[in-house]
C-alpha positions as CSV (number, residue, x, y, z in Angstrom):
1,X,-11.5,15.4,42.3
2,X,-10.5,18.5,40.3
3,X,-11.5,18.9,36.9
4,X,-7.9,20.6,36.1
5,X,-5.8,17.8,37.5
6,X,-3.1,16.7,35.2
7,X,-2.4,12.6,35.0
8,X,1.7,12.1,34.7
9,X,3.4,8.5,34.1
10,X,6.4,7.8,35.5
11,X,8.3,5.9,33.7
12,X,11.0,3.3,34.5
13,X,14.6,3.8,32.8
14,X,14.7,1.7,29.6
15,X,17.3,-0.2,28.4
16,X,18.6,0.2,24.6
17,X,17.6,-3.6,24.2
18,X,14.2,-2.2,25.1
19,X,14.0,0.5,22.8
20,X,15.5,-1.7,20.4
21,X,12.7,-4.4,20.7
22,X,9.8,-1.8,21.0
23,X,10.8,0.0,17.3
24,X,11.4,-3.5,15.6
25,X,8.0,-4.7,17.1
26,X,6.4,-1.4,15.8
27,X,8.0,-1.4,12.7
28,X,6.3,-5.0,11.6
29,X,2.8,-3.9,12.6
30,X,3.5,-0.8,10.8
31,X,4.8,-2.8,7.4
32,X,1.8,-5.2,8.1
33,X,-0.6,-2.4,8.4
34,X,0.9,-1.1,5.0
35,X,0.7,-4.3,3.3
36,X,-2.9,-4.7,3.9
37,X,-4.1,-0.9,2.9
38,X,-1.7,-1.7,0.1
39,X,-3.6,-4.7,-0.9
40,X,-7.2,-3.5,-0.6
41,X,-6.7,-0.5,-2.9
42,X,-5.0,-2.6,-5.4
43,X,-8.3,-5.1,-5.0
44,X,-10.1,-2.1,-5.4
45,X,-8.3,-0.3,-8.2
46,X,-8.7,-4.3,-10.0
47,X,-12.4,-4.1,-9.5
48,X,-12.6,-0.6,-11.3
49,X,-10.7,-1.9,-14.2
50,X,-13.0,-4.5,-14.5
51,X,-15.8,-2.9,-14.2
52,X,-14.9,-0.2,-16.5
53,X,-14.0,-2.9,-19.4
54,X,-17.5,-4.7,-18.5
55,X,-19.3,-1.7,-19.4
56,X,-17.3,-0.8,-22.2
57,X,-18.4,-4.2,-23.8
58,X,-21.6,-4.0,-22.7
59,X,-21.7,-0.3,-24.6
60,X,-20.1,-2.0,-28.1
61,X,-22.5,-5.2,-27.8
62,X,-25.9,-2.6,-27.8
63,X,-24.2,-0.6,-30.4
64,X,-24.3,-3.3,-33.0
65,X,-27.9,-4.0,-32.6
């Protein structure tokens, strides 16, 4: 088999209804996808706050001693 050979795809006509359907269906994965990376660095940015404010008080209580 050549090393050089080139793989093509036919493909079928599409309907609009098709095309319609393929974009909507790739459109909610993409939003969910977004949600979720959306979500995790909020969680993320949450746990620096936190963590931030933990040490802070944990800075102020050995400062009093």
């Amino acid at each position: 088999m050549d090393s050089n050979a080139i793989v093509t795809f036919k493909m079928k006509k599409m309907s609009s209804s098709m095309y319609w359907g393929m974009t909507t269906v790739l459109a909610v994965v993409l939003h969910g996808y977004q949600y979720i990376v959306e979500k995790v660095i909020r969680q993320t940015n949450d746990s620096q706050s936190r963590l931030q404010a933990l040490k802070a008080n944990i800075q102020k209580g050995s400062s009093h001693r």
